[in-house]
C-alpha positions as CSV (number, residue, x, y, z in Angstrom):
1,X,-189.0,-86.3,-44.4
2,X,-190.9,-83.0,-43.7
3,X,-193.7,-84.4,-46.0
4,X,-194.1,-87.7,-44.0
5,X,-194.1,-85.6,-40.8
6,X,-197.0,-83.4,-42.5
7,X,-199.3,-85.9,-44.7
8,X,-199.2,-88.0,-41.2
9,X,-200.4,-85.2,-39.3
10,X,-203.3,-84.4,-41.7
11,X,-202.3,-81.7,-43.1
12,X,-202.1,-80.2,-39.3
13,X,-198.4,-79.8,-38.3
14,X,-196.7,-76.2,-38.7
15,X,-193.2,-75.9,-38.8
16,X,-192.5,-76.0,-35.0
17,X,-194.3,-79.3,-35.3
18,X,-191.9,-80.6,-37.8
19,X,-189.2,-79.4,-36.4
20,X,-189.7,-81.0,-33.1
21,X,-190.4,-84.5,-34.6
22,X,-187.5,-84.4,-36.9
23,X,-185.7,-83.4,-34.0
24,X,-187.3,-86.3,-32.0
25,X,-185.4,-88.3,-35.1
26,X,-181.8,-87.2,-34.3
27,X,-182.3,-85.0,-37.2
28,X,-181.5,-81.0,-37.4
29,X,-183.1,-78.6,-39.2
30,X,-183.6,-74.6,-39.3
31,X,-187.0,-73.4,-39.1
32,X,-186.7,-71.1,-41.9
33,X,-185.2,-74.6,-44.2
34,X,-188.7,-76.5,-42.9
35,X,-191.0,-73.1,-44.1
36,X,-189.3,-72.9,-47.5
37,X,-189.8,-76.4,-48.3
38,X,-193.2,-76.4,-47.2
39,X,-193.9,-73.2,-49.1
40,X,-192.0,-74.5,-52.4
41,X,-194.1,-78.4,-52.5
42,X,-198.1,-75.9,-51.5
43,X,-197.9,-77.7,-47.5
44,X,-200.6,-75.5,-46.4
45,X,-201.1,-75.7,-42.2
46,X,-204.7,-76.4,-42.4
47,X,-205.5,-73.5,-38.9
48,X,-207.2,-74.6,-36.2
49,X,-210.7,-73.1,-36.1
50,X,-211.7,-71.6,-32.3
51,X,-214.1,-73.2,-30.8
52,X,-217.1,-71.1,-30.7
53,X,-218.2,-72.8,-27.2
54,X,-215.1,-72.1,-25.9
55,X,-216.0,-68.4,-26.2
56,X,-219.3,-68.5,-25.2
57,X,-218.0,-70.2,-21.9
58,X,-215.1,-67.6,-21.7
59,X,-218.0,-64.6,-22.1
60,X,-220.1,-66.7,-19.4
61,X,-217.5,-66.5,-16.8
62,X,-217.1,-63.0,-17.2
63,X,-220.5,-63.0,-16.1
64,X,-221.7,-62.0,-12.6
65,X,-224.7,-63.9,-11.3
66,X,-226.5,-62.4,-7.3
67,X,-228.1,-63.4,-4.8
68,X,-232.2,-63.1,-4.9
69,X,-232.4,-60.5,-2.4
70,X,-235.9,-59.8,-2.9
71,X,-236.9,-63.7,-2.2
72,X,-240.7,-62.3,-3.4
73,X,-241.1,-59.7,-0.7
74,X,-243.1,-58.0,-3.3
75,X,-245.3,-56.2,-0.6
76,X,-243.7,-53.2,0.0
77,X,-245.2,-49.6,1.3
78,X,-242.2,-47.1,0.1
79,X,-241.6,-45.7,-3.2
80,X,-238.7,-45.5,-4.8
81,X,-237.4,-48.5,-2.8
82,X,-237.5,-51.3,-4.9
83,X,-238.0,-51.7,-8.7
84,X,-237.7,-54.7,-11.1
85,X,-236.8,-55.0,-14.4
86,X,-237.7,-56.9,-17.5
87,X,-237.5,-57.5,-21.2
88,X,-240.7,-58.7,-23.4
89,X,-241.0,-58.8,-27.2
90,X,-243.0,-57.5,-29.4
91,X,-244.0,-59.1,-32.8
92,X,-245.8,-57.1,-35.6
93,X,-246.1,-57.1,-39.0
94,X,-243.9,-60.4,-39.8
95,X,-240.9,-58.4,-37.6
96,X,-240.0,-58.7,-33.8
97,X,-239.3,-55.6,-31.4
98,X,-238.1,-55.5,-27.8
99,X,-239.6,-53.6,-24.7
100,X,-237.5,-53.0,-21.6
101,X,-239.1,-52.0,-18.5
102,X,-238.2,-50.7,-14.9
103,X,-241.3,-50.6,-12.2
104,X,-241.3,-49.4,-8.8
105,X,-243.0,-52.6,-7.0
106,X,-244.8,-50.3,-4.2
107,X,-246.5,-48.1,-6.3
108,X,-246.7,-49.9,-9.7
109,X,-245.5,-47.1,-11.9
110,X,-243.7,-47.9,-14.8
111,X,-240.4,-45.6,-13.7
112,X,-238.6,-46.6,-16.9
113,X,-238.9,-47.9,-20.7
114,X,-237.3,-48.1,-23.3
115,X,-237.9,-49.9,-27.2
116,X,-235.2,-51.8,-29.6
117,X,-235.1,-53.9,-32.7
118,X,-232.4,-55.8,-31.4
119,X,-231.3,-57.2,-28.2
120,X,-228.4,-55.7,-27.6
121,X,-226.3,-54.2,-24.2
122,X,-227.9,-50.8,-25.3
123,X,-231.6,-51.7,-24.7
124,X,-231.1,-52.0,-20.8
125,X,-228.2,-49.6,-20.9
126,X,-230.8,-47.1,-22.4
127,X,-233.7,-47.7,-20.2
128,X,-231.3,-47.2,-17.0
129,X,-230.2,-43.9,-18.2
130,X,-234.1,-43.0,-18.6
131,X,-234.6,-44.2,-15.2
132,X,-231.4,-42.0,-13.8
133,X,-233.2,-38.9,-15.3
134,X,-236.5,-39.5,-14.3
135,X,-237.2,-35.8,-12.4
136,X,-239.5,-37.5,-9.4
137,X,-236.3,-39.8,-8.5
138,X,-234.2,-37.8,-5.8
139,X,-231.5,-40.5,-4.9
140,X,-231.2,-43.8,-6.3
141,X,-229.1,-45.3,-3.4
142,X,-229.7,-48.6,-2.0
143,X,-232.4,-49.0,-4.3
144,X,-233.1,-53.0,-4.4
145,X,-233.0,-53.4,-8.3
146,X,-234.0,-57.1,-9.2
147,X,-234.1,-58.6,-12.7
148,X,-233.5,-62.3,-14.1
149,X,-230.8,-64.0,-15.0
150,X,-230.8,-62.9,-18.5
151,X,-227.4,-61.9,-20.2
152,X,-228.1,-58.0,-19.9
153,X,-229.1,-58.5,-16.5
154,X,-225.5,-60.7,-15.9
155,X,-223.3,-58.3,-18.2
156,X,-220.2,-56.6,-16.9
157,X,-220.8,-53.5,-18.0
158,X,-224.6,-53.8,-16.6
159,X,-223.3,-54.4,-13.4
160,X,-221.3,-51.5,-13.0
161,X,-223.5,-49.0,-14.3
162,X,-226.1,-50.5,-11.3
163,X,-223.4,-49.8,-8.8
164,X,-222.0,-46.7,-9.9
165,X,-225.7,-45.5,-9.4
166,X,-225.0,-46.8,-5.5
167,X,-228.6,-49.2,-6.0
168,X,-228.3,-53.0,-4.7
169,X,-228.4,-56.0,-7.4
170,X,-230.7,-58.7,-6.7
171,X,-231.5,-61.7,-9.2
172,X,-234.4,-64.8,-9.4
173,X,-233.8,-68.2,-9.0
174,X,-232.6,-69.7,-12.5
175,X,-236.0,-71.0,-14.2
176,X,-238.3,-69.2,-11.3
177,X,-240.3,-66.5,-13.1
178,X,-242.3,-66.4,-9.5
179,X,-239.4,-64.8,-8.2
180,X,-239.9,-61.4,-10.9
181,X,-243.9,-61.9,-10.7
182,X,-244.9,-57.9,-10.8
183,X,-243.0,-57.8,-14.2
184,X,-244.9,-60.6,-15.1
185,X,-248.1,-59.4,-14.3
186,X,-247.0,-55.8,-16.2
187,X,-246.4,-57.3,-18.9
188,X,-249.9,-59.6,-19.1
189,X,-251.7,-56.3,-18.5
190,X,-249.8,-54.6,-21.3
191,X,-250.2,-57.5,-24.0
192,X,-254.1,-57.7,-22.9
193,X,-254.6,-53.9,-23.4
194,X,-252.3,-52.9,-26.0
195,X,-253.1,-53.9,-30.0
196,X,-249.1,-53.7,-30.9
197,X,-249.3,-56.6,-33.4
198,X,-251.2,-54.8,-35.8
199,X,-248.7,-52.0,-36.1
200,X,-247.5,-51.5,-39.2
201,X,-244.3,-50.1,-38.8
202,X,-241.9,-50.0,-35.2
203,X,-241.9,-46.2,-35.6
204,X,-245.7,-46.7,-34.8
205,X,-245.4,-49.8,-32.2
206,X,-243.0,-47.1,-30.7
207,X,-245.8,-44.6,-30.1
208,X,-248.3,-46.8,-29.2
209,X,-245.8,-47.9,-26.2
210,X,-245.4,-44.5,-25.4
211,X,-249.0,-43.4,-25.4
212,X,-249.7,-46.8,-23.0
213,X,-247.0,-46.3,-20.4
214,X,-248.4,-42.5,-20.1
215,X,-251.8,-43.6,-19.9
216,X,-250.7,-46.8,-17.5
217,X,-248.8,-43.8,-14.9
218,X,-251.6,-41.1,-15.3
219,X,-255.0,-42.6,-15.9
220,X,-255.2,-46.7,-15.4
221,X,-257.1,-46.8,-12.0
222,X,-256.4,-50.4,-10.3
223,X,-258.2,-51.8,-7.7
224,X,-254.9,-53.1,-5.7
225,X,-253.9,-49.6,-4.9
226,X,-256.8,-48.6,-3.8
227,X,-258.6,-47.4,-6.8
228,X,-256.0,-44.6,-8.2
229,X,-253.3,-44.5,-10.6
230,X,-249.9,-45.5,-9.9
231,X,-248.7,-41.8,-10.2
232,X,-251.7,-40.8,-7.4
233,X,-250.2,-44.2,-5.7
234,X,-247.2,-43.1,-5.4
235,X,-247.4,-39.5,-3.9
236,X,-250.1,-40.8,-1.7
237,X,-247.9,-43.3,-0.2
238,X,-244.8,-40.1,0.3
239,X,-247.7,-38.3,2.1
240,X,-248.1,-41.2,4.6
């Protein structure tokens, strides 16, 4: 009887299974009798896998997604009021690496960076602890910080690190990369300027980074800020 019950479930039904359908029967029978007998004629409960979509939807919900408070308002006269933030790979030498950036939209100046092989919680994590100790930020309250909708961006533990700091979360549109456009245009600039695919090794794309992002803040004179640097930007603008 417990074999029927089993062979007609497919090899599925555990012993509370059998039990219930023997039950179902008129027929009575300890659940400790049903697991011997299974055990003794090799009945093996073929387990339920779990549904790896089911997760991913679990992990999604988890998820906090806000409200585009910069709607593109990229004009702005103040430093240190808001920034935006990014992610852009890398590829060299047959191998991929990953850039994270923070930039202060009023004077261009890359406030933040920080490198990884992998794409991991820890690249942003990293690059917002680099942005907490940067010595020319005195508070980073109310702070507009906007980013995409990427899964760093949407992460619990991103989100509370961002508030703890007392800045304000903003987010593009799904699909709108308009909506982040001055980490866009960074990141043109950078790949235009910057020979990282011929690196050899990421210990070298590394210091290549590091020797742009210097040379970006200190010595790249653009046009759009009236001829200086986004360091000279950015004190001029305080001075104002």
């Amino acid at each position: 009887m417990i074999k029927q019950v089993f062979d007609k479930s497919k090899s599925k039904a555990g012993w509370r299974t059998i039990q219930m359908k023997l039950k179902n029967k008129g027929i009575k029978m300890n659940h400790k009798k049903i697991q011997r007998i299974k055990k003794k004629y090799c009945m093996i409960t073929k387990i339920r896998r779990i549904n790896p979509y089911r997760v991913i939807m679990k992990k999604t919900n988890e998820h906090k997604i806000f409200e585009n408070k910069l709607n593109r308002d990229f004009k702005q006269n103040t430093p240190f009021k808001v920034f935006c933030t990014d992610i852009t790979y890398l590829p060299y030498n047959g191998r991929i690496a990953y850039l994270s950036v923070i930039k202060d939209i009023s004077s261009r100046e890359i406030i933040s960076w920080n490198m990884s092989q992998h794409l991991e919680m820890d690249i942003v994590m990293n690059t917002l602890e680099k942005m907490k100790n940067n010595p020319a930020i005195l508070s980073l309250e109310n702070i507009l910080f906007h980013s995409d909708q990427g899964f760093q961006y949407t992460n619990p533990l991103y989100i509370n690190s961002v508030k703890e700091m007392n800045m304000i979360q903003s987010m593009s549109r799904k699909g709108n990369c308009i909506d982040n456009a001055p980490m866009e245009s960074f990141f043109g600039h950078f790949k235009d300027d910057v020979d990282y695919k011929n690196c050899k090794t990421y210990e070298e794309l590394k210091t290549l980074v590091d020797e742009y992002m210097n040379y970006y803040n200190n010595e790249r004179y653009q046009w759009g800020i009236q001829k200086m640097t986004p360091v000279e930007y950015r004190n001029h603008l305080l001075l104002i």
